[in-house]
LUMKOL-764641 format. One record per atom (N, C-alpha, C, O, CB): y, x, z; residue in one letter. Coordinates in pm, whole numbers, padded with zeros to 5 digits, always signed. Each point is the difference from the previous one (the first is absolute). Last residue first. Glycine has a CB too. Example, Ala and Ser with C-alpha at 12.3 -4.5 7.8 and 13.67 -1.06 7.14 Angstrom:
<recs>
-00225+01285+00708S +00119+00082+00006S +00109-00077+00073S +00111+00051+00017S -00174+00067-00232S -00509-00089+00208A +00119-00089+00000A +00120+00090+00000A -00002+00104+00066A -00115-00293+00059A 
</recs>
This chain:
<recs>
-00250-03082+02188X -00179-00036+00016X -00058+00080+00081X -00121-00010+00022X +00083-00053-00234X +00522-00208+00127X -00029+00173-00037X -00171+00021+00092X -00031-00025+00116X +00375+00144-00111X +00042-00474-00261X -00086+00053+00190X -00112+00070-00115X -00051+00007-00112X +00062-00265+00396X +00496+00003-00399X -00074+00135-00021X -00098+00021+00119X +00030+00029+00116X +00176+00080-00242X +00121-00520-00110X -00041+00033+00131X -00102+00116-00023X -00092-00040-00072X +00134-00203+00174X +00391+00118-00409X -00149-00008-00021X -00036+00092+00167X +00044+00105+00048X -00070-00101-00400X +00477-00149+00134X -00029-00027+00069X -00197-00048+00011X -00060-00107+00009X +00366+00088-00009X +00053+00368-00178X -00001-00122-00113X -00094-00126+00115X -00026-00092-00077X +00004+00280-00231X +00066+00242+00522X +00136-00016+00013X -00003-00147-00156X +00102-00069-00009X +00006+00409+00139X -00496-00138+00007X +00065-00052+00141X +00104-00049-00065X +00013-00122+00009X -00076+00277+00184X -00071+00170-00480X -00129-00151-00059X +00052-00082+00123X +00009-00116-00039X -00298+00232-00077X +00455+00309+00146X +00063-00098-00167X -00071-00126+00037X +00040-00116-00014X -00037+00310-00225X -00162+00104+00587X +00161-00045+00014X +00046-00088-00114X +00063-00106+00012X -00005+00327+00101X -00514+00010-00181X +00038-00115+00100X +00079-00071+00042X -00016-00121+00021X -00070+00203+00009X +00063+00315-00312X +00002-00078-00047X -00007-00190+00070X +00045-00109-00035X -00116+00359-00105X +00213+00166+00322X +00068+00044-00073X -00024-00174-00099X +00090-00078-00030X -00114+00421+00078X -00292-00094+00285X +00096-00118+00065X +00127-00082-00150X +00020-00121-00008X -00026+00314+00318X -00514-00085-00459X +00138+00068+00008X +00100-00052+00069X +00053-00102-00043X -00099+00168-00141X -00460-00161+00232X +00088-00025-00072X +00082+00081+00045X -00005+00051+00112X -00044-00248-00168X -00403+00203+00214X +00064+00153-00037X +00154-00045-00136X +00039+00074-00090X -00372+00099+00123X +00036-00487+00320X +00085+00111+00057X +00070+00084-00139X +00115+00043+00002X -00292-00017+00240X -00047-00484-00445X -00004+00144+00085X +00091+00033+00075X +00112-00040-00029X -00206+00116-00115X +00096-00613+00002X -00023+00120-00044X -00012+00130+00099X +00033+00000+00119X +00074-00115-00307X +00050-00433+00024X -00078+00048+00116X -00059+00160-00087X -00044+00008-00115X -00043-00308+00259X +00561-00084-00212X -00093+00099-00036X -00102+00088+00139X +00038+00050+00106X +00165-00033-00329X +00103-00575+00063X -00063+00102+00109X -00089+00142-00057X -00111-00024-00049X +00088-00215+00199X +00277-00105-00379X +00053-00057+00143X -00027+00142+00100X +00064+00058+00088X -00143-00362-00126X +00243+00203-00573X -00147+00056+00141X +00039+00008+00141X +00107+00051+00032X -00211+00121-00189X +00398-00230-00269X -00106-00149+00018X -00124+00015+00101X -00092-00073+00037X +00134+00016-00298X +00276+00408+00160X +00099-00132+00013X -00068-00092+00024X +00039-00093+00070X +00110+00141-00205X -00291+00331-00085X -00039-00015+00098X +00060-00119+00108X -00066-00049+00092X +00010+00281-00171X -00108-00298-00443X +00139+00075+00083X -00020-00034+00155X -00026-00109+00050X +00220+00068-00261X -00653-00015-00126X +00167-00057+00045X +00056+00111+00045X -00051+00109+00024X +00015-00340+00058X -00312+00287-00384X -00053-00122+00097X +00119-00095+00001X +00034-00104-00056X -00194+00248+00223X -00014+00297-00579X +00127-00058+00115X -00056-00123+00099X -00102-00052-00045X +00310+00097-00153X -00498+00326-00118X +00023-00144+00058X +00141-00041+00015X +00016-00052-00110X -00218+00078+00233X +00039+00404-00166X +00030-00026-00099X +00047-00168+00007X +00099-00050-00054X -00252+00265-00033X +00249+00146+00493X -00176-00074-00098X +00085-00019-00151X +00109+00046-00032X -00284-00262+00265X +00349+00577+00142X +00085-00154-00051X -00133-00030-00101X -00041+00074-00089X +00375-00025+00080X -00113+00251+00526X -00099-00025-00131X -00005-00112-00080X +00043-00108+00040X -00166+00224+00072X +00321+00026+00353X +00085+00072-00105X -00110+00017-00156X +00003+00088-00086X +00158+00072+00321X -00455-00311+00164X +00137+00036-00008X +00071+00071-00089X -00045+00108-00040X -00002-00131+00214X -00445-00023-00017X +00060-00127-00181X +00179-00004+00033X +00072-00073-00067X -00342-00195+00044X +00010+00555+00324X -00051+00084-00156X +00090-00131-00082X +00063+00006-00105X -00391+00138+00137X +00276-00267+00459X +00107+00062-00090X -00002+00058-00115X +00107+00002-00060X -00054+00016+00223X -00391-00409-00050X +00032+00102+00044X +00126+00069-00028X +00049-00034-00107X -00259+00023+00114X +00145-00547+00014X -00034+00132-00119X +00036+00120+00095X +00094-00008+00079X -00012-00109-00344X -00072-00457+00292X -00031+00122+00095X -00059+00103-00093X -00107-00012-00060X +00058-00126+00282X +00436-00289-00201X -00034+00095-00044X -00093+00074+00064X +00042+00051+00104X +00136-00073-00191X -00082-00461+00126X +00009+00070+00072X -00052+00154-00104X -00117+00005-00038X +00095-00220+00267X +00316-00317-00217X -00103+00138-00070X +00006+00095+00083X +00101+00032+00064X -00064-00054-00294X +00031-00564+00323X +00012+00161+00017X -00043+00089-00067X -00121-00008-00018X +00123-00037+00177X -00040-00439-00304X +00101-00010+00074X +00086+00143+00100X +00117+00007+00037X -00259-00254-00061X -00151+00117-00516X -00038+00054+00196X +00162+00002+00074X +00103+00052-00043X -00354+00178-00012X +00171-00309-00438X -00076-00135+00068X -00014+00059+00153X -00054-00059+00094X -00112-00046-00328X +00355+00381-00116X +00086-00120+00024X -00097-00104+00075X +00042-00114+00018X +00120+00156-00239X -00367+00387+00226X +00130-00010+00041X +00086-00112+00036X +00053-00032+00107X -00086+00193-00219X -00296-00121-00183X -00029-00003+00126X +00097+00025+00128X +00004-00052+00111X -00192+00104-00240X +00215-00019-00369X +00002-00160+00052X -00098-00007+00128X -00065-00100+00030X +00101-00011-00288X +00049+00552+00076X +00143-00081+00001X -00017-00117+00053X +00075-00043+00088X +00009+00134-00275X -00456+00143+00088X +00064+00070+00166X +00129-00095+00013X +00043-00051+00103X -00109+00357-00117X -00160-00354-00432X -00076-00053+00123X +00067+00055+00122X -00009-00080+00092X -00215+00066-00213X +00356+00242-00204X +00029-00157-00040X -00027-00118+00137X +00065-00078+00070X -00159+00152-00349X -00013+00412+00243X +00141+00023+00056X +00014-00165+00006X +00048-00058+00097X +00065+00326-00212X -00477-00155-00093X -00053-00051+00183X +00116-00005-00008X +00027-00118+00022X -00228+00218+00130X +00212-00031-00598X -00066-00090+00058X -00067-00049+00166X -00063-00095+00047X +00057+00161-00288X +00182+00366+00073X +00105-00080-00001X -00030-00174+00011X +00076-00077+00059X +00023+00293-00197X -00226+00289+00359X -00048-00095-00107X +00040-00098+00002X -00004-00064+00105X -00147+00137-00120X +00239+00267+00308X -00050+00029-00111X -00018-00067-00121X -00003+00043-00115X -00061+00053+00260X +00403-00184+00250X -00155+00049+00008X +00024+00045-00131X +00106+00009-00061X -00270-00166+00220X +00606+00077+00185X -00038-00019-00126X -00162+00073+00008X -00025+00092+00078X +00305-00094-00197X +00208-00128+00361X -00074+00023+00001X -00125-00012-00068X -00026-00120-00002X +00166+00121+00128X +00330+00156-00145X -00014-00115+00091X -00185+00034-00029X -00038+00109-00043X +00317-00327+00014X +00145+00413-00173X -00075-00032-00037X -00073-00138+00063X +00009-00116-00039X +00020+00353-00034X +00285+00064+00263X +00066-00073-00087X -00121-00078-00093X +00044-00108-00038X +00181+00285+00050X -00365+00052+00300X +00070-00038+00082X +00128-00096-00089X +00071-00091+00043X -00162+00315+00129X -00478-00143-00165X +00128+00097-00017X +00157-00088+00003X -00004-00122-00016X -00172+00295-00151X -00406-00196+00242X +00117-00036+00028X +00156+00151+00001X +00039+00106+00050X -00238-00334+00099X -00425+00057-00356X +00121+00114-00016X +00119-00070+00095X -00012-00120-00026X -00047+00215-00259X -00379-00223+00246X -00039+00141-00052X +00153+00026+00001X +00034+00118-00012X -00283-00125-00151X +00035-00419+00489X +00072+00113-00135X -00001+00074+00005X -00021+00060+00106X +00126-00112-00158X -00298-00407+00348X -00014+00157-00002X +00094+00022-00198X +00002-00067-00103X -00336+00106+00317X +00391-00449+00171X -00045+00031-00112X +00017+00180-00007X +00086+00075+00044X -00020-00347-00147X -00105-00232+00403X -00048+00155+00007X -00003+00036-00132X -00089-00044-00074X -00054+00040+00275X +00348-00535-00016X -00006+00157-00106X -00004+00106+00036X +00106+00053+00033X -00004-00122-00149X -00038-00454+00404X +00005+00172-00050X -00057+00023-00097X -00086-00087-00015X +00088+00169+00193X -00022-00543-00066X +00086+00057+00062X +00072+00144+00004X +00117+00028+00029X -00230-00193+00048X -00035-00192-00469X -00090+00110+00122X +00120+00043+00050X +00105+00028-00059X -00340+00080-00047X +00075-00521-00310X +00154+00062+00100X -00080+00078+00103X -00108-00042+00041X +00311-00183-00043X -00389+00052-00500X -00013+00014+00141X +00149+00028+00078X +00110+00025-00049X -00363+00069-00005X +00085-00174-00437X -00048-00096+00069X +00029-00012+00163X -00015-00099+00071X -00143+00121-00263X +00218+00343-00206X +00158-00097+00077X -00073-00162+00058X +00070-00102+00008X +00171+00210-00243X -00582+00222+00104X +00092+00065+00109X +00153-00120+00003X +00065-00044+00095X -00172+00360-00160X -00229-00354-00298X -00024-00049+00161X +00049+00018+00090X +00000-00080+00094X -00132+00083-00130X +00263+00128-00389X -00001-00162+00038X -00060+00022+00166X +00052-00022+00109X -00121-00118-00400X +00047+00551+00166X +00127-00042-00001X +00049-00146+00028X +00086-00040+00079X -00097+00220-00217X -00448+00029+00018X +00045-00003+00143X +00139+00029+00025X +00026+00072+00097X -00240-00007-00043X +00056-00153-00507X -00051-00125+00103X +00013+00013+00151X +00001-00092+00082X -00168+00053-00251X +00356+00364-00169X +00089-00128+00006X -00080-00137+00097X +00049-00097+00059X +00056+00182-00336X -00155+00486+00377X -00003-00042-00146X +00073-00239+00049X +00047-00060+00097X -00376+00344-00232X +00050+00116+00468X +00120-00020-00117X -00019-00089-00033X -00091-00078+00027X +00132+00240-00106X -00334+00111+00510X -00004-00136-00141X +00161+00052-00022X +00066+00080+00067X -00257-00371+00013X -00144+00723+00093X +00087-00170-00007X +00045-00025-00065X +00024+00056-00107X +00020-00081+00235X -00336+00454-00081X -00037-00115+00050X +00111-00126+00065X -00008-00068+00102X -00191+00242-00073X +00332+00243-00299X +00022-00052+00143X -00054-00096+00061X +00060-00067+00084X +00097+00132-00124X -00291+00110-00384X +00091+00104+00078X +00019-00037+00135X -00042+00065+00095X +00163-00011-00291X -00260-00405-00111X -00123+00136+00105X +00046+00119+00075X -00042+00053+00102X -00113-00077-00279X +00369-00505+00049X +00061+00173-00030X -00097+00059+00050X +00000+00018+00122X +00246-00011-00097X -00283-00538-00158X -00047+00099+00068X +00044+00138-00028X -00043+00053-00102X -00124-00200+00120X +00315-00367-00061X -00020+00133-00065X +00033+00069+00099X +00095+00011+00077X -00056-00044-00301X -00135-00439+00427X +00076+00074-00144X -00043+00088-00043X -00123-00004+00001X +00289-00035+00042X -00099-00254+00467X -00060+00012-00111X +00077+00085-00113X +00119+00030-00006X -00224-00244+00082X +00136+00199+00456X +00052-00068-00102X -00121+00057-00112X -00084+00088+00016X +00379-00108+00068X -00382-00079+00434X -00087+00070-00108X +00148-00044-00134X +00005-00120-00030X -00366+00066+00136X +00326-00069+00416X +00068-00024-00108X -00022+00107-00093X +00082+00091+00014X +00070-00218+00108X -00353+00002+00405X +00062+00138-00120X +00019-00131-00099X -00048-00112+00022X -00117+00414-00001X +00125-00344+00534X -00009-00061-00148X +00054+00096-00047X +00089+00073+00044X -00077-00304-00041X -00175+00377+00481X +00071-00006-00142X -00026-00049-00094X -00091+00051-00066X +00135+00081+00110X -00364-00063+00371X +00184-00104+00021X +00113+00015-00077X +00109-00046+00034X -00133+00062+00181X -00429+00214-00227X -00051-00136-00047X +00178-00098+00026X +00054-00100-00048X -00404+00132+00153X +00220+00504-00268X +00071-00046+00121X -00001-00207-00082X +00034-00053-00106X +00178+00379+00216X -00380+00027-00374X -00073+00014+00136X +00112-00047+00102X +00005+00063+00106X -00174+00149-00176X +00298-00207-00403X -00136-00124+00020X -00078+00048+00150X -00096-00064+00041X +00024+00030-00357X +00474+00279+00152X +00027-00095+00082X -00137-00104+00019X -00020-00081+00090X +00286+00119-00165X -00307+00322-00216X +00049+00038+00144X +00034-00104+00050X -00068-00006+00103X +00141+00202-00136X -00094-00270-00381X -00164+00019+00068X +00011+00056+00098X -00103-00008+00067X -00019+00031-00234X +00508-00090+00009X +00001-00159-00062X -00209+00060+00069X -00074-00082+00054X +00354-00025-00388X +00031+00488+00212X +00038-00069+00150X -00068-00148-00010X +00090-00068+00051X +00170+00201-00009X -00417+00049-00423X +00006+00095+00117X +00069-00056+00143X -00060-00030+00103X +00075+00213-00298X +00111-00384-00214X -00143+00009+00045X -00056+00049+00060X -00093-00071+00037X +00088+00036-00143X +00492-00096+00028X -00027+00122+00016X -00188-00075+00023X -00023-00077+00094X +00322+00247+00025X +00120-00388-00126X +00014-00024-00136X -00132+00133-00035X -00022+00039-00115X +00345-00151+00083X -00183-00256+00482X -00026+00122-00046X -00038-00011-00154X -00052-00099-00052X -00017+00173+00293X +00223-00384+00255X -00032-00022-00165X +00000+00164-00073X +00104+00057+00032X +00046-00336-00043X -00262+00020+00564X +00015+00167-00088X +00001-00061-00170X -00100-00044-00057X -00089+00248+00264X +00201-00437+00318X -00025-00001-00140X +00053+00096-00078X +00119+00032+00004X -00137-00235+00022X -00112+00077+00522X +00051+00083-00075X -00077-00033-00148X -00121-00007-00022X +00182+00182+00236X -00122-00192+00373X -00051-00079-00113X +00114+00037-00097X +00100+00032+00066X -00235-00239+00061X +00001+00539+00053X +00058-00107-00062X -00029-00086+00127X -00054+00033+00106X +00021+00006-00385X -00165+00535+00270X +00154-00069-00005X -00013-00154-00090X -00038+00018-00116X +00176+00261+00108X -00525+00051+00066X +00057-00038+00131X +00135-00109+00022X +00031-00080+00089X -00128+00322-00054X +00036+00117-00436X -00112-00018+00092X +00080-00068+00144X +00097+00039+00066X -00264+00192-00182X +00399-00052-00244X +00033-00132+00060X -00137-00024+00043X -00018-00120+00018X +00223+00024-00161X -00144+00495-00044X +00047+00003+00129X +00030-00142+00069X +00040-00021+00114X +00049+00246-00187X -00247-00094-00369X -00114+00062+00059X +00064-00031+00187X -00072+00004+00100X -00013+00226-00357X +00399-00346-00126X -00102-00097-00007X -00088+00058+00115X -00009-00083+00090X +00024+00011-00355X +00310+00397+00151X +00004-00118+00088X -00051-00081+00023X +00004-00035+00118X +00101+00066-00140X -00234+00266-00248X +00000+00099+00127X +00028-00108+00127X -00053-00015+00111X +00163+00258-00250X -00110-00346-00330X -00105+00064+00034X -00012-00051+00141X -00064-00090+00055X +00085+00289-00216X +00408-00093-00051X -00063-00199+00018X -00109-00020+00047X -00011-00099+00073X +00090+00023-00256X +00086+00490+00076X +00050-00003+00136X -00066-00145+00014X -00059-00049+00097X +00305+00215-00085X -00334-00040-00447X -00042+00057+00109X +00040+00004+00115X -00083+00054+00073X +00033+00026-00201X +00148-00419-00262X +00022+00140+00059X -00075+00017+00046X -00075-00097+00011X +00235+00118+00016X +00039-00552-00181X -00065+00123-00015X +00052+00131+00024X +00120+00027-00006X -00208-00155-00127X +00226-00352+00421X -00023+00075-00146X -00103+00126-00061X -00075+00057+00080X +00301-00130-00042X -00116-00347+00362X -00063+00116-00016X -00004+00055-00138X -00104-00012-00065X -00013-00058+00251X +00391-00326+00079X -00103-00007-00124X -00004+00156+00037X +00100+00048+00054X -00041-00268-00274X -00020-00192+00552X +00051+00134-00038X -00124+00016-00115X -00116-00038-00017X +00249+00150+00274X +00009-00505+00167X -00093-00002-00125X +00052+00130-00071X +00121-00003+00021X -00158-00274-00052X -00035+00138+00570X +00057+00052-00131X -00031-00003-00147X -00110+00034-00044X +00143+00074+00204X -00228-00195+00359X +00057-00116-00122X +00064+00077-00088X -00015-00071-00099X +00065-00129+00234X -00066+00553+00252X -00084-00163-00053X +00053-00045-00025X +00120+00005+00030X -00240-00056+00051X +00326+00512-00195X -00028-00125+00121X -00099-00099-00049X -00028-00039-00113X +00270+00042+00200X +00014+00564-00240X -00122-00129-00063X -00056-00117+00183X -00060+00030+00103X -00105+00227-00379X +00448+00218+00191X +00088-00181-00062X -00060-00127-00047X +00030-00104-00059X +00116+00243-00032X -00306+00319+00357X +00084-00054+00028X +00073-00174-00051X +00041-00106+00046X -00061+00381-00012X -00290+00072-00253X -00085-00132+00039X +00144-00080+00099X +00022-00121-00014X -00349+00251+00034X +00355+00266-00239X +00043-00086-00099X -00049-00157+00060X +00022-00114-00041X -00042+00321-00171X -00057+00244+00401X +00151-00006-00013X +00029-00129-00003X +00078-00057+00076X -00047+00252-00191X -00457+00026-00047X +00036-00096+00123X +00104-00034+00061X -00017-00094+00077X -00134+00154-00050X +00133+00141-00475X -00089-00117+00026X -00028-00079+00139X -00013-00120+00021X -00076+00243-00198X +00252+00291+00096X +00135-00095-00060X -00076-00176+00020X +00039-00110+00039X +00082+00337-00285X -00382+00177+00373X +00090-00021+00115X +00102-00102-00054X +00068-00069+00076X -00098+00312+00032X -00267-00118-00396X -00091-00055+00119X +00130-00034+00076X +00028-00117+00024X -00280+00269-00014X +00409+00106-00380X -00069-00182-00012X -00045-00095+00091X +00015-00122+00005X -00086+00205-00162X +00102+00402+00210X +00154-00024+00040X -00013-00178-00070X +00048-00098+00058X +00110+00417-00089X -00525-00022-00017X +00056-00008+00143X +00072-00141+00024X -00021-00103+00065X +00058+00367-00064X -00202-00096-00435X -00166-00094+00093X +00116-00041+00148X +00000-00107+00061X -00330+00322-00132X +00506+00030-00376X +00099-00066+00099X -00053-00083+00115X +00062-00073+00077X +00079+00066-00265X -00444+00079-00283X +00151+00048+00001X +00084-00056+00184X +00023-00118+00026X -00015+00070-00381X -00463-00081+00109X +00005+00147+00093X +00132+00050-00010X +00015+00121+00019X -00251-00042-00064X +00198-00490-00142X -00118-00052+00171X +00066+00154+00024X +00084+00018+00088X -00415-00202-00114X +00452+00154-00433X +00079-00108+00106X -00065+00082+00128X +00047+00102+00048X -00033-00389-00187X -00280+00362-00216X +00060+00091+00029X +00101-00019+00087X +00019+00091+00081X -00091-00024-00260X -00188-00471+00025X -00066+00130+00108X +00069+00116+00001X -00033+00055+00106X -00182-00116-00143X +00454-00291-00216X -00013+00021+00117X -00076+00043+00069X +00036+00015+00117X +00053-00115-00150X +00123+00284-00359X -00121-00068+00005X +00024-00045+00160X +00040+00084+00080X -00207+00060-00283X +00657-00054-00005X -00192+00043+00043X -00071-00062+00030X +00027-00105+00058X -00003+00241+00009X +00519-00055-00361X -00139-00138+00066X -00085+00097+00027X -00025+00094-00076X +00017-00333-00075X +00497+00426+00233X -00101-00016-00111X -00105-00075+00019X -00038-00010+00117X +00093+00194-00175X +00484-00087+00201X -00095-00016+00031X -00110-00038-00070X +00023-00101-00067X +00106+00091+00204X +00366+00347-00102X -00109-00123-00082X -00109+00004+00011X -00067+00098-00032X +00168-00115-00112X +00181+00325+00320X +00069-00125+00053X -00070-00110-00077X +00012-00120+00024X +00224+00228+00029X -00470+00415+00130X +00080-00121-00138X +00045-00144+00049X -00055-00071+00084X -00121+00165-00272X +00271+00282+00575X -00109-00057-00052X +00057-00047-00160X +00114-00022-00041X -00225-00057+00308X +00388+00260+00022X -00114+00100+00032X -00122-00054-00085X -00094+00072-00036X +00178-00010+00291X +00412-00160-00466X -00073-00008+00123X -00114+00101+00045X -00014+00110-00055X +00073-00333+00006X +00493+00172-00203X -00176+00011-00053X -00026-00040+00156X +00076-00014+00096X -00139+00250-00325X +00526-00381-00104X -00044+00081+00091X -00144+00058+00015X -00058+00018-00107X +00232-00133+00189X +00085-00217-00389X +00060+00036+00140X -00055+00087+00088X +00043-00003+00116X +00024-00185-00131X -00433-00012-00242X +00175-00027-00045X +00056+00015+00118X -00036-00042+00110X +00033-00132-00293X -00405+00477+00171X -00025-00152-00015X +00160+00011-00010X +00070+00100+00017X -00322-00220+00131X -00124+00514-00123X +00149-00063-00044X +00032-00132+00046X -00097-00039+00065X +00081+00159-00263X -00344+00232+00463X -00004-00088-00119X +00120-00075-00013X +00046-00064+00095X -00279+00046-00080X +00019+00489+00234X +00061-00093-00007X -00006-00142-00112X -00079+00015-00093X +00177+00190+00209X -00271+00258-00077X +00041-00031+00132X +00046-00127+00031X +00007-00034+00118X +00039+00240-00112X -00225+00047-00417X -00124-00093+00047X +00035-00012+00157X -00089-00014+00084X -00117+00104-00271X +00427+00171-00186X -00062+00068+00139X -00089-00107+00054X -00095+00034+00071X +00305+00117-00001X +00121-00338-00370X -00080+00082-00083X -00111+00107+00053X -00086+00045-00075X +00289-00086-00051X +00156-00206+00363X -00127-00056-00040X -00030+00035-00076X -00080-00090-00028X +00088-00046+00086X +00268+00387+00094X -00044-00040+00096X -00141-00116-00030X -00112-00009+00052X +00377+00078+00044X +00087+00060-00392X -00080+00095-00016X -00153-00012+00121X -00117+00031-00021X +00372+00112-00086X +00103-00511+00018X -00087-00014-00116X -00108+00147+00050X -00122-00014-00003X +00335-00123-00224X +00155+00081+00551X -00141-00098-00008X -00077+00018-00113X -00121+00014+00021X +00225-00187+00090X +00300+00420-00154X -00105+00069+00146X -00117-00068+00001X -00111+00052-00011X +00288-00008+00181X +00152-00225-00457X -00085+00098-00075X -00093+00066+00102X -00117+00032-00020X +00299+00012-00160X +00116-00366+00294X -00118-00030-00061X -00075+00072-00106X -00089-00032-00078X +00181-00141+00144X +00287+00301+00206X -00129-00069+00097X -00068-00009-00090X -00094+00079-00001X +00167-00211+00174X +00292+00264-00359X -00077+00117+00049X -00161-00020+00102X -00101+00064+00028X +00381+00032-00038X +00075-00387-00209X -00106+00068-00087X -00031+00088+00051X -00071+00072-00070X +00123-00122-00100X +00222-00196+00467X -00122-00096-00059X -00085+00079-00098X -00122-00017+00001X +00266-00199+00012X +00155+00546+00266X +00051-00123-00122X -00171-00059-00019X -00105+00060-00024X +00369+00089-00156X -00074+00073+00691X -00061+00078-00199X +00015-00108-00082X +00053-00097+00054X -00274+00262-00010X +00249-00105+00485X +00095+00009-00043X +00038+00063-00177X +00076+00077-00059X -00075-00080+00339X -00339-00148+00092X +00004+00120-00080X +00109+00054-00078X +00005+00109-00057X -00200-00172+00058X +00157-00366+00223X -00098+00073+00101X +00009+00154-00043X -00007+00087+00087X -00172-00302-00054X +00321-00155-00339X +00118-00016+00120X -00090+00149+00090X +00073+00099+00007X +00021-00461+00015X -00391+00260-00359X +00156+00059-00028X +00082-00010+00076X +00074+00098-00004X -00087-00132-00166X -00364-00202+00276X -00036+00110+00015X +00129+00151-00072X +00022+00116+00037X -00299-00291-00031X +00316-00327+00006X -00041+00086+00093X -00036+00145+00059X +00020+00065+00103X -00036-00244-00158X +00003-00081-00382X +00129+00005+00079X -00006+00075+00130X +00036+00118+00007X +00015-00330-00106X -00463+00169-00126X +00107+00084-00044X +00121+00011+00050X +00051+00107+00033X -00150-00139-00187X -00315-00152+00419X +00097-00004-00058X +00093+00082-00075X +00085+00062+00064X -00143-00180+00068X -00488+00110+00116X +00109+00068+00018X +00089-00098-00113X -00076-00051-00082X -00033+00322+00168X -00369-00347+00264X +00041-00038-00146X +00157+00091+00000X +00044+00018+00114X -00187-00313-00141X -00179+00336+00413X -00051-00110-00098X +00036+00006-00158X -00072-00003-00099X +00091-00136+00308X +00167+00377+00257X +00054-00141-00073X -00116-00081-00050X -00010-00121+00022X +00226+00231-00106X -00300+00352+00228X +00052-00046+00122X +00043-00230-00053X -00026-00109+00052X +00167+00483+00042X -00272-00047-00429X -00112+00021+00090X +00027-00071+00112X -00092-00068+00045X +00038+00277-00123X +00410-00168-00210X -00108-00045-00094X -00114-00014+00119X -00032-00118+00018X +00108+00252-00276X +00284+00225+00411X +00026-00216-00014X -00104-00087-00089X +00000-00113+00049X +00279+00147-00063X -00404+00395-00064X -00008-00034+00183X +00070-00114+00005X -00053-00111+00010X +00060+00344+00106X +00022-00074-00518X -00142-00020+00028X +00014-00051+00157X -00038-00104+00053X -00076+00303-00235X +00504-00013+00012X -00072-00115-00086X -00074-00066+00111X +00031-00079+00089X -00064+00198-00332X +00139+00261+00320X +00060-00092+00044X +00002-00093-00014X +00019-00087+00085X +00044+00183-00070X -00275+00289-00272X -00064-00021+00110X +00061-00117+00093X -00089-00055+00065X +00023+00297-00094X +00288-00149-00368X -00118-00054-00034X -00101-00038+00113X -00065-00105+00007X +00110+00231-00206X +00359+00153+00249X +00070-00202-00037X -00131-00067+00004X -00019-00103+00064X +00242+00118-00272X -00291+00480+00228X +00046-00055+00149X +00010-00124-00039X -00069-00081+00063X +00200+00260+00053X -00428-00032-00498X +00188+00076+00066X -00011-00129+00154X -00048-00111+00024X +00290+00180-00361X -00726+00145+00056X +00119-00138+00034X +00083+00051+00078X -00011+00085+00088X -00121-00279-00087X -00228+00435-00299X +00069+00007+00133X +00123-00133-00025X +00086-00033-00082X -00133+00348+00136X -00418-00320-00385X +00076+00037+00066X +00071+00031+00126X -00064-00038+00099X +00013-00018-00257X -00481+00007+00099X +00120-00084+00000X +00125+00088+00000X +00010+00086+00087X -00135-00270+00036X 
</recs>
């Protein structure tokens, strides 16, 4: 590897310490012209330290990619478990709550052992045979097209059915929240389906690890404007916690 100039190593450490760095910013800080930053970043990521994104770069790619969901399960085994129990907090008898698709959905379904009387509508087959061992939950199976990728339904018949219902909450897992963006999966036919779940739930409750911070699916859902509650890791960024507090999204932290 080349030698990196003092600016380059400074970089990096606000980058490391932050998450993510600002051109502006980072010119007020250095007192150098916007072309000098983004030529530091372009070389910086050309070193495989960093990654560009508009306005600035991050530690991570800011674009989020579809996975198989068995590769899902071994990504983050911890910090899911713990988001996942976090998540039971907002769940009461009688509730009616829709459970979306993911792996944290998994994790949560596996934890309502014990917990209803309770109706669960879910778009996820997987959480939908996890719940068949607890006898004090009605499930709601939607129907449709089948994504193997993600063992769950889509598509337009589990759309009709879905504006059949009103639920008190929304657990929904994503691949990406970003801050002007808002929040967004992979695939644009669930993004569809995530939307009119939303409009039929009276709370959303975001629960995604921090990795889906400052990241953007291909999907879009909604603007965070429309999310009540995010459940997630210790290892968020105070930096990013404060933004997401201050548009008025309740943050608990797993």
């Amino acid at each position: 590897m080349e030698k990196l100039l003092s600016r380059h190593n400074d970089i990096l450490k606000e980058l490391n310490e932050k998450g993510y760095v600002l051109v502006q910013e980072l010119c007020e800080k250095f007192n150098v012209s916007s072309v000098t930053i983004r030529k530091d970043l372009n070389y910086l990521e050309s070193l495989g330290l960093l990654f560009r994104n508009h306005g600035g770069a991050s530690k991570h790619m800011s674009y989020a990619y579809e996975k198989n969901v068995d590769e899902k399960e071994n990504i983050n085994v911890e910090a899911k478990q713990k988001i996942a129990r976090a998540s039971l907090s907002f769940i009461h008898e009688n509730d009616c709550i829709i459970l979306a698709s993911g792996t944290t959905m998994h994790y949560l379904a596996r934890m309502l052992v014990g917990f209803g009387p309770l109706t669960v509508l879910t778009s996820s087959l997987r959480v939908a045979i996890e719940l068949c061992n607890n006898p004090n939950i009605n499930i709601i199976q939607l129907g449709g097209e089948v994504r193997k990728s993600s063992t769950s339904i889509v598509g337009s018949i589990s759309e009709s059915i879905l504006k059949q219902f009103s639920c008190n909450k929304l657990f929904l897992g994503v691949d990406g929240i970003d801050m002007e963006f808002g929040i967004s999966t992979s695939n644009a036919a669930e993004a569809h389906l995530n939307q009119l779940m939303i409009e039929c739930s009276d709370k959303v409750v975001i629960v995604a690890d921090s990795s889906k911070l400052n990241r953007k699916g291909f999907g879009k859902i909604t603007s965070l404007d429309k999310i009540d509650s995010l459940v997630t890791d210790d290892n968020i960024q105070d930096e990013d916690k404060r933004k997401l507090e201050e548009i008025g999204i309740n943050v608990i932290v797993g």
